[in-house]
N, C-alpha and C positions, 0 to 999 in steps of 0.2 A: 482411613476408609479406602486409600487408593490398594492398598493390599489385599481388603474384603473384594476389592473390585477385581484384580488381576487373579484373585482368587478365585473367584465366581468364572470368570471367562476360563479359566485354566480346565475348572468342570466338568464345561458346554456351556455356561451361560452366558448368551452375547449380549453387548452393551444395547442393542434395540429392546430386550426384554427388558431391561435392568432399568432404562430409560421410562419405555412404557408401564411399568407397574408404579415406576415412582408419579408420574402422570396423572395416571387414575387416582395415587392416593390424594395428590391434591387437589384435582377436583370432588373427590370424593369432602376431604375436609372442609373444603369451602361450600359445598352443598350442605352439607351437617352444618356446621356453624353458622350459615345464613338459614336452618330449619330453624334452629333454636333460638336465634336472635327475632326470629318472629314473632314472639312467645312477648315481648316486653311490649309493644305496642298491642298486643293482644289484651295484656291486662291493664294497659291505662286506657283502650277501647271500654273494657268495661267498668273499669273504676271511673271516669271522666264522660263515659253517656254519650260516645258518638265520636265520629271520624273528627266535629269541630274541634276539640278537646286534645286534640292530637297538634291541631295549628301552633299550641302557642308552648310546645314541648321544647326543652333544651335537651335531651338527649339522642348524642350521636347517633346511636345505631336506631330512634326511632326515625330521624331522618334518613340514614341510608334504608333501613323497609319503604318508607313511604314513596324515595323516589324509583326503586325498587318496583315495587307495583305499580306505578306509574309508564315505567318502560315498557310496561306491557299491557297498559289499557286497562286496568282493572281498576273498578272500583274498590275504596280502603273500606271494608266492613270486615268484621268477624266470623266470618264462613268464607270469604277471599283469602281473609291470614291464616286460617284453619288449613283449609283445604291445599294452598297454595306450602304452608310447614309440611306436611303432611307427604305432599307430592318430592319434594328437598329431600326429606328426609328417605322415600324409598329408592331415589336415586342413589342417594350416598351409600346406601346400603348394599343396593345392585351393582357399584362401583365396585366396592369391598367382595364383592362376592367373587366379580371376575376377577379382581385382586388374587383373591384367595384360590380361588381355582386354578389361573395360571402358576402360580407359587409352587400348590397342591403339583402340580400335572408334570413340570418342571422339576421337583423332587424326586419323583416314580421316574423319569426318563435319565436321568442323571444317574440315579441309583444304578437302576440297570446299565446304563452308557460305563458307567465308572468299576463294574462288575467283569464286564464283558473287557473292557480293556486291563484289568487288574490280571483276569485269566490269562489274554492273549499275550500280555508281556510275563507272567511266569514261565509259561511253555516254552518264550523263545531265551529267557535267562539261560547262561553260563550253568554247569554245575556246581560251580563256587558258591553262587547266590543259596543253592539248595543244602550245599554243605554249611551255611551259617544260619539259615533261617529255617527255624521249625515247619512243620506242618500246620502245628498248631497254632504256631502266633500268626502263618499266612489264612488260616482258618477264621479265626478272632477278624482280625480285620475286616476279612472282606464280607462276614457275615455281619459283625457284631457291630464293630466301631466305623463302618463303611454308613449303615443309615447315621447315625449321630452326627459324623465328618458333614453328611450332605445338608442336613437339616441346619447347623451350624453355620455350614458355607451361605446357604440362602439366609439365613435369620439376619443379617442386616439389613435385607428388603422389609422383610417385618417391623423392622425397627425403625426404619426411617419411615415407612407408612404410620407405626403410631407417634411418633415423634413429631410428622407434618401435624397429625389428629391434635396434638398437644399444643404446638405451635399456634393452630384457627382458635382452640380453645381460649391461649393466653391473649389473643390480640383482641378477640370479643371482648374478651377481662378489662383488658386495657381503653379498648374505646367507652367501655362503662363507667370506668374508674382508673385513673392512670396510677395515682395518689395508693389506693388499696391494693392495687395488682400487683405493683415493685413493692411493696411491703408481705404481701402474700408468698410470691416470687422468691425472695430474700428467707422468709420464716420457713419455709417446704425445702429451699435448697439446705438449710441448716439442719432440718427433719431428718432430711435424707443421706447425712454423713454417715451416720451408722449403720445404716441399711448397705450404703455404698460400699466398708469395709468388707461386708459378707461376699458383696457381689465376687471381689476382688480375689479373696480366699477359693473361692470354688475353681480360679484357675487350677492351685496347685492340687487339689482333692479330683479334679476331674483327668488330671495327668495319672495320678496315684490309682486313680479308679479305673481307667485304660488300661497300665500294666497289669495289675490283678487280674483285669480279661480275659487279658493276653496269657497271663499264667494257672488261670484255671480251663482254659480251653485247651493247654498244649499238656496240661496235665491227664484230664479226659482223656485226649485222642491218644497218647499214649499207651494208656490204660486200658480202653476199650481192643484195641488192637491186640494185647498180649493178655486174653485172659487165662486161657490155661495156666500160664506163668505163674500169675498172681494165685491161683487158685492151688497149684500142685506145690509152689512155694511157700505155701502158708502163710502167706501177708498181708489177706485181704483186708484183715482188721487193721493193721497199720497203715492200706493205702485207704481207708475207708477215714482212719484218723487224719493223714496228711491231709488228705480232700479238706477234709471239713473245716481245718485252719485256715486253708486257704478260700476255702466258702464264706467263710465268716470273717477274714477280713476284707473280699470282694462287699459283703452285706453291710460292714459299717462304714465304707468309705460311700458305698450307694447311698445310706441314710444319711451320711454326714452333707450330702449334698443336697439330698430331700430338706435336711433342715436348714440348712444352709438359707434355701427359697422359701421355705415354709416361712422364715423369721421375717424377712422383707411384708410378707402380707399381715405377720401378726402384728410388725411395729409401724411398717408405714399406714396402714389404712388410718388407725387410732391418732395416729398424726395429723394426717392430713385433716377429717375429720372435726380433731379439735381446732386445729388452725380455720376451718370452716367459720366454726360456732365464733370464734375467736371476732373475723373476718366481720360477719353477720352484728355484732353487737358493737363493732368500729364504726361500720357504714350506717348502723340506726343511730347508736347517738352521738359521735363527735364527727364524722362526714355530712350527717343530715342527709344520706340517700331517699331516694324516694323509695316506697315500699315495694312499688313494681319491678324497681330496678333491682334491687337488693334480691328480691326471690329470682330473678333468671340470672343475678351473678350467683346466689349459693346452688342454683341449678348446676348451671356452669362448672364450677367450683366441683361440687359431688361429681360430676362428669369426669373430672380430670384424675379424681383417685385410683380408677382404673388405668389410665393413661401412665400415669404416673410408675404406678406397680408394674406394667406391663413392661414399661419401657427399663427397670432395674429388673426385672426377671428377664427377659430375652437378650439384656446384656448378658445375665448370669447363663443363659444357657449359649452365648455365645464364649463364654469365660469354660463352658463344659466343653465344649465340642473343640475345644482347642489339645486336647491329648489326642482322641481318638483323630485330628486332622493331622497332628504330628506324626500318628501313628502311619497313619496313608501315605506322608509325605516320604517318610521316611522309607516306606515299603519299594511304592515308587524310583525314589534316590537310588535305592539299592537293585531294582530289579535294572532302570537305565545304566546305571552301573557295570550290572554283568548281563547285557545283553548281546547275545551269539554274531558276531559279526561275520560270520558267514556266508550270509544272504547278499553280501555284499559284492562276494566272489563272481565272476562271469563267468559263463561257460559257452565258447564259441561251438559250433556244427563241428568244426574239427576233433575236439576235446570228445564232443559228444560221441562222438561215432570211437574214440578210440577209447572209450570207458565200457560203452555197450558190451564187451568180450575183455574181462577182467583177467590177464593175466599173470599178473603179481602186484603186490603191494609190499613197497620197503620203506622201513622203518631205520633211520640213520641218523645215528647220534642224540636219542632222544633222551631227555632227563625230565622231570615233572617232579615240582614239589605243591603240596598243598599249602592253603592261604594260613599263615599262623604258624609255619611248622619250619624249623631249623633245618631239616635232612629231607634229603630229597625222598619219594616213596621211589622213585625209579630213577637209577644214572648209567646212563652209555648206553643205549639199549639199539642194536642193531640187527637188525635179522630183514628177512626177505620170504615173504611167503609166494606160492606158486599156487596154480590155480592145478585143481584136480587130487590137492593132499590134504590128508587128515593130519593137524598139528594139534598135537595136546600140550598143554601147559598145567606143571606141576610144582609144589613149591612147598615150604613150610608157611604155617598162615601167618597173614602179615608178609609176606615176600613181596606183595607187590604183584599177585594176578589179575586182581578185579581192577587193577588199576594200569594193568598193562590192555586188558581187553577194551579199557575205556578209550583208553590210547589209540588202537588200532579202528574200530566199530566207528570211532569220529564225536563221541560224545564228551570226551575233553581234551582241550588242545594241551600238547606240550607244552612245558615252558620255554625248554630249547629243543631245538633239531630240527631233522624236517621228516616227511613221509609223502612217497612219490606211488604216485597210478599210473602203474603201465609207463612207469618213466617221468611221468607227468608228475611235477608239484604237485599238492590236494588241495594247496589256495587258490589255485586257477581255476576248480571247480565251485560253482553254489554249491549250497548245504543242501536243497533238494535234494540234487542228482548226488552227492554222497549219501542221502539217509537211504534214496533209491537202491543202496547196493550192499543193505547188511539187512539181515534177519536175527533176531536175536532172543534166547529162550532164554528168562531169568531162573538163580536154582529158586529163588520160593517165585511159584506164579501167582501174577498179577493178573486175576480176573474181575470184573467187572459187574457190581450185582446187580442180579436184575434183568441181564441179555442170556439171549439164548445159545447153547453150541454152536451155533450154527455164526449166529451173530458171531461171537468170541472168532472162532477158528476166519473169519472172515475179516477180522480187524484188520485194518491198513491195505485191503484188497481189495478195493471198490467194485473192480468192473471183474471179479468171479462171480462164477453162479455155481446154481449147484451139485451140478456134475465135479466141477472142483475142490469145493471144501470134502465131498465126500472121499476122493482120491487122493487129497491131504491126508484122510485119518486112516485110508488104509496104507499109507506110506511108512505112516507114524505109529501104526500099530494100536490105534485109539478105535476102528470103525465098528469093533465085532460086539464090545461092552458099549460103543452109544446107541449100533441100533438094536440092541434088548430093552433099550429102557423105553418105557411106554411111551413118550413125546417123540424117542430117537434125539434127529437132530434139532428140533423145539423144543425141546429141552430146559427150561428156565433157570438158568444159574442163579443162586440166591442164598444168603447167611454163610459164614465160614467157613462152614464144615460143604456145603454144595451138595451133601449127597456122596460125593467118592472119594474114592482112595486119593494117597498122596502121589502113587503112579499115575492112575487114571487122569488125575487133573493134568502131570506131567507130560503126557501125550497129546492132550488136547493142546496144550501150550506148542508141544513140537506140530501139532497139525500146523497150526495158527500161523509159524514161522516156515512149514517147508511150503501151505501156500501163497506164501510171498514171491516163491521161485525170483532170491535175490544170489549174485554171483559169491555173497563172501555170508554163512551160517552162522553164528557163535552162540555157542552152549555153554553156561555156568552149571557144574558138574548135574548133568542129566540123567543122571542114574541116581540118583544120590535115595529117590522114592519108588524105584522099583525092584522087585525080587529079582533074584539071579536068572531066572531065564524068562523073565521081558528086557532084562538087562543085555543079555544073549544077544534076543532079537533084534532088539535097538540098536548095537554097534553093526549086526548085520546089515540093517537098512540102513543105515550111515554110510557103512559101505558103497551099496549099490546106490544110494543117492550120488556119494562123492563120483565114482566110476562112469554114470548117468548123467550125469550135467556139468561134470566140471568145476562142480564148486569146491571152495577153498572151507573147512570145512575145519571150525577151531574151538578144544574142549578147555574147559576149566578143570582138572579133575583131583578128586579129592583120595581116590582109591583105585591103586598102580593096574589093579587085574582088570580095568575098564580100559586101558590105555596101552595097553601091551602091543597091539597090531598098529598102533599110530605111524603115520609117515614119521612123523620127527618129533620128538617131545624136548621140549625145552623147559627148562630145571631154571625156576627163578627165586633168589634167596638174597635176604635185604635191600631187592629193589633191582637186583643184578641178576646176568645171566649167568647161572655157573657151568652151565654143561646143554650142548646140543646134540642130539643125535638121535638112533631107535633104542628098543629096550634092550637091544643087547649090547651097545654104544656103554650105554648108561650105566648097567650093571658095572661093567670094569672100569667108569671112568669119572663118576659121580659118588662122592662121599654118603651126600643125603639121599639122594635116589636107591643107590643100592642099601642101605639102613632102612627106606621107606618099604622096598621090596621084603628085605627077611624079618622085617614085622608085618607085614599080613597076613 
């Protein structure tokens, strides 16, 4: 239990709550059980003809009622015991209620609390964490198996509230009958082994049933994302068959669970039940109970059947909620794991003021290998960029560009080396004031459904207006095609296709990033969805951006005729630099470059 507890507080739920509900449940229990035990002097009131009748009673609990009512001035009649159970009983109730409403209100705030932090530590994970972990399985979790975790995390409050209910039950029992009750007690706990087995089993069914989640969700998102794929490949029918293997063993591992709980209510009721009747025909003929007593112990008794089930079924669904908790645990584990230690960095007034005017950024001695992988993707890697040049970078695929650009932009650290600003180490800097000074166009863009152009071209720009974004797009060569469109720049970006070309969307993404006005550009091959003469114009304005502000200003490029006028192109193959220079460097001094040239 001390686990369920560090569990619960790990959450948000503090031990005052945890205390408090446990509180309520016990008064709650002792008002119900002192409702019901009212009920026995009620009916030897009316089998015995009068409050006299009661005087010369031997049972316990008709003297705890009677001195009960006395504490409080009340005469002992049958509309004082009526009204007085009565009154008991809608307290315990209205106990339960706030019970159950703080539980309720505490699930919803937790949910969200544990959502919002699930987000805020993905964002700041390592890229590591995103190279091992799907979309999909972080998808699953925080949609799927996040409510079940939280429900789970709470349900031993549940438990120990009907467990206290069980506990008033059995002691009522016992003040009626001690002789009946440990023999009742004894026969129910033996009832209950086999029910218990089931409970025990849905651990491993509800782990089995978490994964499946997990792998039909990251199958979906998959999926949904590449349909052209799937459609122009001819494979729907196969991915429509895989789904459904996978649907259908998510659906019987779900039922095997349903039944799993279903079996406890089919076997333990009929148990308990007959252990009643059992009970009932003990205390008439070899106890010699009184008849009064005997009806409010099988009262009692019928009472506890619920109690009883409730309490092996919220074990079981505490027995379920143990995958999908693992799942979170483990999510967590792993994003604390690779969390950006960056933010860590300090950045003095000094630093600050010698960053504001970017004038080169060197790269020295850098190697980088990913997690799992014998060879490095990048070794030796040293170069020096200058602020006010156009550097392209070209390679065979697989060489190592996207992973050299990741290098440099600051979104994955090296394993070894270093990289200095303006002479400055980049650990001396926070990660802010580094994210402050890269603008970056991905080749497939990443829009956002649902916002408008305007929103989009304005992302990560807070404090533009709209004199700005407009001047972004005519930088970018985006402004002429957004304002024909009926909306213009309100525009509602929406579904995959959005309406435009694979240029036009291109544009918008370079708006997006030239109004960032950050000192260091970088383009993953930017031309890659425009004809030859937007293509034209794009390296123009590159140009006169570069010449304009000073920016350092770095392509990825797939195709040599886009890269021709580059300040310096640099040739990377197996992770290494082979060749630096301009295109006519290249030509007489580069294997692959000049091979890449007289194939175009």
């Amino acid at each position: 239990m001390i686990i369920w507890k560090n569990r619960m507080n790990d959450y948000g739920l503090s031990d005052s709550v945890i205390i408090f509900l446990i509180f309520i449940s016990v008064v709650s229990a002792t008002a119900e059980v002192v409702s019901i035990s009212i009920f026995l002097p009620i009916f030897e009131l009316i089998s015995q003809d009068g409050a006299e009748g009661l005087s010369n009673s031997n049972s316990s609990v008709v003297i705890y009622v009677q001195d009960f009512v006395n504490f409080f001035g009340l005469d002992l009649n049958v509309e004082v015991l009526l009204i007085l159970s009565f009154v008991l009983f809608v307290i315990s109730k209205l106990l339960l209620y706030v019970a159950s409403y703080i539980q309720v209100y505490y699930t919803g705030l937790i949910t969200k609390t544990m959502k919002d932090r699930l987000l805020d530590k993905y964002l700041q994970a390592t890229p590591l964490f995103y190279d091992t972990v799907s979309i999909g399985d972080f998808t699953n979790s925080s949609s799927v198996e996040l409510p079940v975790a939280v429900n789970g995390v709470i349900k031993p409050i549940s438990l120990i509230i009907t467990i206290v209910s069980g506990i008033g039950s059995v002691v009522l029992l016992l003040i009626m009958s001690i002789k009946l009750t440990f023999l009742s007690v004894f026969v129910v706990t033996v009832g209950a082994i086999i029910p218990y087995r089931w409970v025990k089993a849905t651990v491993g069914a509800g782990k089995k049933n978490s994964h499946y989640g997990s792998v039909v969700t990251s199958f979906l998102i998959d999926r949904l994302k590449s349909p052209r794929l799937v459609r122009l490949s001819n494979t729907a029918n196969n991915e429509k068959s895989n789904y459904s293997i996978l649907t259908e063993k998510h659906r019987k591992l779900s039922l095997s669970i349903h039944n799993l709980k279903a079996r406890i209510n089919l076997v333990l009721e009929p148990i308990v039940v007959g252990i009643s009747l059992i009970m009932f025909y003990l205390a008439l003929e070899v106890l010699k109970m009184e008849v009064s007593t005997i009806l409010l112990y099988m009262i009692v008794m019928v009472k506890l059947v619920p109690i009883i089930t409730n309490i092996l079924t919220q074990k079981q669904s505490i027995n379920r909620a143990l995958g999908p908790i693992n799942s979170i645990d483990r999510l967590l584990s792993g994003m604390d794991a690779n969390v950006d230690n960056s933010e860590k960095h300090i950045s003095d007034k000094g630093l600050i003021s010698r960053i504001n005017n970017l004038g080169e950024l060197k790269l020295e001695k850098i190697f980088y290998r990913y997690s799992g992988h014998a060879n490095n993707a990048l070794h030796d890697i040293n170069y020096e960029f200058k602020k006010s040049t156009l550097i392209a970078i070209v390679g065979p695929s697989g060489g190592g560009k996207s992973t050299f650009v990741d290098i440099v932009s600051g979104y994955r650290q090296p394993t070894s080396g270093s990289i200095f600003i303006n002479g400055v180490d980049k650990y001396r800097y926070s990660l802010h004031l580094l994210v402050s000074l890269v603008s970056y166009v991905p080749q497939s863009p990443q829009i956002f459904d649902g916002i408008t152009i305007h929103e989009h071209i304005a992302y990560g720009s807070l404090e533009s207006n709209r004199d700005d974004v407009i001047n972004a797009a005519k930088l970018s060569g985006a402004y002429e095609f957004i304002n024909e469109m009926p909306q213009g720049f309100d525009t509602v970006l929406s579904g995959s296709s959005l309406g435009l070309s694979g240029g036009q969307v291109q544009r918008i993404e370079l708006s997006r990033a030239l109004l960032r006005n950050t000192p260091l550009l970088i383009l993953d091959e930017p031309t890659g969805n425009l004809d030859p003469i937007s293509e034209k114009e794009l390296m123009l304005n590159l140009k006169k951006i570069r010449e304009s502000t000073e920016k350092i200003i770095i392509i990825i490029a797939h195709r040599i005729s886009t890269i021709i006028n580059a300040d310096e192109i640099i040739v990377l193959e197996s992770g290494k630099i082979s060749g630096i220079g301009t295109h006519s460097d290249m030509i007489l001094k580069n294997t692959w470059y000049n091979d890449a040239v007289s194939s175009n």
